[in-house]
N, C-alpha and C positions, 0 to 999 in steps of 0.2 A: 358464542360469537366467533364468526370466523377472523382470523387475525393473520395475513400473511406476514411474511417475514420480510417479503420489500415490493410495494407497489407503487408503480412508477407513471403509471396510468393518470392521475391526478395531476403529477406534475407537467406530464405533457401535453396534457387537457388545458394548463394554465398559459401556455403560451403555445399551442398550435398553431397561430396564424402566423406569427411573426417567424415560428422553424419551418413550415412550408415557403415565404416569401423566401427567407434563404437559401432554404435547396431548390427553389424554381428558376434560383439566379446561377445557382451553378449550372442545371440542367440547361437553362438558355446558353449558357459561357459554352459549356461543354470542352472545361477545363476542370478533370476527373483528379488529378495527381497534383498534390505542391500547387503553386502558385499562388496569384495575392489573397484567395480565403486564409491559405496555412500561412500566408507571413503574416495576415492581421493576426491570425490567434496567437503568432508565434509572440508578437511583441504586446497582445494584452496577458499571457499568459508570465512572461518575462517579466512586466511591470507587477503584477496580481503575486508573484514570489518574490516580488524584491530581489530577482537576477540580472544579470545583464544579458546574458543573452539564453532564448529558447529554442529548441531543435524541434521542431514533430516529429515522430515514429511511429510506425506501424504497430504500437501495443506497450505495454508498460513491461512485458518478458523482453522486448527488442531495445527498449532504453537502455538496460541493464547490460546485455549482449552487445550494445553498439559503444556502450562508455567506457566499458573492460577491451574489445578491440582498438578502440584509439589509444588506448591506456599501450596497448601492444604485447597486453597478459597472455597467454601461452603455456603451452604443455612444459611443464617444468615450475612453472609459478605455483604460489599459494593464493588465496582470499580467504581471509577470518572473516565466518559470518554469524548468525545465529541458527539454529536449530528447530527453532518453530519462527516459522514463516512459510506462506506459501512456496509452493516448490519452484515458481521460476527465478525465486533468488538464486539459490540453488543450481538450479540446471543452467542457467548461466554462464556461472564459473564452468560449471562440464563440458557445457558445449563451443567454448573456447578455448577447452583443453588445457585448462588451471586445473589445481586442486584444492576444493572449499574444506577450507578446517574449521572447526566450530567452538563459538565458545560459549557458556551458560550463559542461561535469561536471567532477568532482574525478577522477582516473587511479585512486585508491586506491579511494575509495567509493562511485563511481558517482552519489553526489549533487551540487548543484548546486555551484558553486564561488563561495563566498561573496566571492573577486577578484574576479568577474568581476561584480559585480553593481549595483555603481554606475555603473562607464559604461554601462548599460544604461535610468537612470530619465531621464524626460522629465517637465516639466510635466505631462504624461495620465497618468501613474503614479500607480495608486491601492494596489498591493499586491501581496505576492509570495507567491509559494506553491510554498515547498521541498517534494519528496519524501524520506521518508524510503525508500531504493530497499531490498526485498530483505529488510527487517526492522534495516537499521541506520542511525541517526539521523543525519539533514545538521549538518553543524556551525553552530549554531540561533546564537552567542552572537552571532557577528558580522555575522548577518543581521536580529537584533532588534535590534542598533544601527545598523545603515545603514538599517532601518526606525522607527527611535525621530527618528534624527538629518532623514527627512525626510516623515514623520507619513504614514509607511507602513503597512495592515492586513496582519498575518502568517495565512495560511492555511496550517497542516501539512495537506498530504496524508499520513496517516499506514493509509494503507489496505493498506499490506503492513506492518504495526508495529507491532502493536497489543504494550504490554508492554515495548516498546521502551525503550532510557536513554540519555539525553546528560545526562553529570557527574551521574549521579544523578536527574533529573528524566526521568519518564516522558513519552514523546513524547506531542503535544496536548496536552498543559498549559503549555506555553512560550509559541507564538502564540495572538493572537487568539482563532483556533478551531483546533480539530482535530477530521479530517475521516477517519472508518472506516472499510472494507468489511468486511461479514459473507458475502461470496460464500464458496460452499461449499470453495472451495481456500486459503483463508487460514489461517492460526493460529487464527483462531475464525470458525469457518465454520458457517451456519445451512443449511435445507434449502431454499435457494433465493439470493433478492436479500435488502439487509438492510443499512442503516449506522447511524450516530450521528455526531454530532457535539458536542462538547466544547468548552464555554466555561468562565470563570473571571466573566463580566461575568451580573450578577442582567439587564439591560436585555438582551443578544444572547442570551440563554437566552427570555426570552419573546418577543424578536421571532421565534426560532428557531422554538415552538409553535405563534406565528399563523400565520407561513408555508409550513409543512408542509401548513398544513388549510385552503390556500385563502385565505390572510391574512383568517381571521376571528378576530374581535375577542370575539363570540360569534354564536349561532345564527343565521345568514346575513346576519350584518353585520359588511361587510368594510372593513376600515380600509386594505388593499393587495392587490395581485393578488399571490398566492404559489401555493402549488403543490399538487398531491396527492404528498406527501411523508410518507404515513403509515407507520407500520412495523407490520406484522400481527403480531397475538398471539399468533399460533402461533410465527412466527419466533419472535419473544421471548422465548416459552416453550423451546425449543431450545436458544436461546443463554444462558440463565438455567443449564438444567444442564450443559451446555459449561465456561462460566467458569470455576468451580473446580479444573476440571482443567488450566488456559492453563499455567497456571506451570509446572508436570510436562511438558506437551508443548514448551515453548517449550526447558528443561533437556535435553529427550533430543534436539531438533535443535542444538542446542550440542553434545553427546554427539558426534553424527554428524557434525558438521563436523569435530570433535577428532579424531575416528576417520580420516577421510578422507584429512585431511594425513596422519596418520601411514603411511597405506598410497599413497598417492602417493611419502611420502616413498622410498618403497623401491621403485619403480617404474620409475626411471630415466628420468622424461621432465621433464628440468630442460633449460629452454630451446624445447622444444615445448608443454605446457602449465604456465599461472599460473593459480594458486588464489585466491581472494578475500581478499583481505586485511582488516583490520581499522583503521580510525581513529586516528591519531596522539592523538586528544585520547578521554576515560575512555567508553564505548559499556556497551551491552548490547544484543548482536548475538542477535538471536532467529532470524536466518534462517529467512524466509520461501521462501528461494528460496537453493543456494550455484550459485554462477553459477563455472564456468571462462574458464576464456581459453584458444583455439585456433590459434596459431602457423602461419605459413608458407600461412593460405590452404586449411586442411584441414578446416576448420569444420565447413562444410555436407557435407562427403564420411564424414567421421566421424558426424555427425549422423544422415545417412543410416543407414549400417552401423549404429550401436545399435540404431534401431528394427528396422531388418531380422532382429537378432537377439536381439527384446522387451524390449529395455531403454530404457525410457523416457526422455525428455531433452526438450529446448525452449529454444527461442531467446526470450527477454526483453532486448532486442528486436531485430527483423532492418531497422528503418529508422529512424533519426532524425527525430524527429516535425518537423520544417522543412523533411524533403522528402516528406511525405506530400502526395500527390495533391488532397487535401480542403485545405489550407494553402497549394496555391501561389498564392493572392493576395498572402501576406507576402512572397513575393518571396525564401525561402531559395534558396540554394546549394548544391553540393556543396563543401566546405574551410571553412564559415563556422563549422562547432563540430567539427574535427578532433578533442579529444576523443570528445566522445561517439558521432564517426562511426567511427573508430576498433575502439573496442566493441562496434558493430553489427555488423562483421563478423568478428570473435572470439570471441563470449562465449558459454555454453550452460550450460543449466542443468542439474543429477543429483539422481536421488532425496536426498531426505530428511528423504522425512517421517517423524515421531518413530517407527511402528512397525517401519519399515524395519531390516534385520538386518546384521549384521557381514560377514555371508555375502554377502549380495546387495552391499555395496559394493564386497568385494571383488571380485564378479564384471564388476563395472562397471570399476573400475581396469586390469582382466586385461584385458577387451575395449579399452578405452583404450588400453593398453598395446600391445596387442598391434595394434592397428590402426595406431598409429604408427610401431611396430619400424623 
């Protein structure tokens, strides 16, 4: 059985008509950049996080890069982040000319580990920026007090999250800012690049606008060098009839992880693979991604074999970003974040995305299974 890893075909099948009536009204406007598509998304997307206010961006790497610029972070600064997450956490801080220092993952959640994070600030610490990994939230409480207690700025990377809860509170409304992807493999995915970012502050909500458009103040006059950070209105339009359906899709990959255990459960490979666990403290695990764990070294051999046999899968991620080639200035090691190095070489991702069938999982587990016998 073939079983990709995300097909998206299905879902845009279910509402074509109403994302073509959309983009026919932009292409009649032929109002391509900003304007009223991107404010309506801005304020259901606002309301839909429980923020007060939303910004579009050109991508969930330029959220990041635009909420550290208004921050005013700079060559000379630090950001504590984590060490597995995608790389434009990461390249972020670099290319605003911070320097990211890292601190180890949690074993359970793959998010940062809120221990480790005080011995990691220095005087150049200006701010840290938790990932929420996989669609399930870092544990925010005890990171906004070791950022309260030394007048730290919190950026959520909340770019696999979007929906997401810790203790009730939807992720990006706790720090600072929170920071979206709208890339087309996310939970809400646009036809193309695409972010937002999320403030609660009336003052970082308008420096957010100046900064997107070139840090204009108005028509070519610029109070700071910010960026071309605009979000297109055609995206916006997309993601406008997207939204009401997040909750339904976010449910039916809850569905599918439920489903999953229980067909692992019977599958006999207790001891060869571990399944992703869940948050000691209250979550709303939307899974963006369920990630396994591959025992004994069998990882990448297994890996292999699925796709050979069209079932889809993927490593999130195969290096810890401290030994990335682009970073060996910082001076990483191999043993310096044995968590999360750990993980790199175990963990692999399986369908599931919400159209995905009972069928196809189980054809995945069978293969699984039967590769490890």
């Amino acid at each position: 059985m073939q079983v990709p890893l995300l097909d998206l075909r299905a879902q845009y099948a279910s509402m074509k008509e109403g994302m073509l009536r959309e983009i026919s009204e932009v292409c009649d406007s032929q109002h391509f950049i900003l304007g009223p598509k991107v404010e309506k998304l801005e304020t259901e997307v606002a309301a839909y996080c429980r923020s007060n206010y939303a910004v579009g961006v050109t991508s969930g790497s330029d959220a990041l890069i635009i909420a550290l610029m208004v921050e005013g972070i700079k060559a000379g600064d630090e950001v504590i982040t984590t060490p597995f997450t995608f790389f434009a956490t990461v390249g972020a801080i670099v290319r605003v000319g911070a320097t990211p220092v890292f601190a180890d993952i949690d074993p359970v959640t793959y998010n940062i580990d809120p221990a480790k994070i005080e011995a990691k600030i220095t005087p150049r610490t200006k701010a840290i920026i938790p990932v929420h990994l996989f669609g399930q939230a870092a544990d925010m409480d005890p990171i906004m007090e070791i950022a309260k207690k030394h007048n730290l700025i919190v950026i959520e990377d909340a770019c696999q999250a979007i929906g997401s809860e810790y203790k009730g509170r939807r992720v990006g409304s706790i720090g600072d800012y929170g920071c979206f992807s709208f890339f087309p493999s996310k939970n809400l995915g646009c036809f193309g690049d695409g972010g937002m970012v999320t403030c609660n502050d009336p003052e970082k909500a308008k420096l957010l606008k100046i900064f997107r458009n070139h840090g204009q103040s108005g028509t070519y006059i610029h109070e700071y060098v910010g960026g071309n950070f605009r979000l297109d209105a055609l995206q916006a339009a997309v993601l406008s009839v997207k939204l009401p359906y997040l909750d339904g899709w976010s449910e039916a990959r809850q569905k599918n992880a439920a489903e999953y255990r229980e067909i692992f459960a019977g599958a006999g490979l207790d001891g060869k693979v571990s399944l992703p666990e869940t948050a000691s403290y209250p979550v709303r695990h939307i899974y963006n991604q369920f990630c396994i764990r591959v025992a004994g070294g069998k990882r990448d051999a297994l890996l292999a074999h699925l796709r050979g046999i069209g079932i889809g899968c993927a490593i999130y991620y195969p290096l810890s970003l401290h030994l990335q080639k682009c970073f060996e200035n910082l001076g990483g090691k191999p043993g310096d974040y044995p968590v999360c190095e750990a993980a790199t070489q175990e963990i692999m991702a399986l369908p599931i995305y919400p159209e995905s069938t009972t069928e196809q999982r189980q054809a995945v587990v069978d293969a699984i299974a039967a590769f490890l016998a």
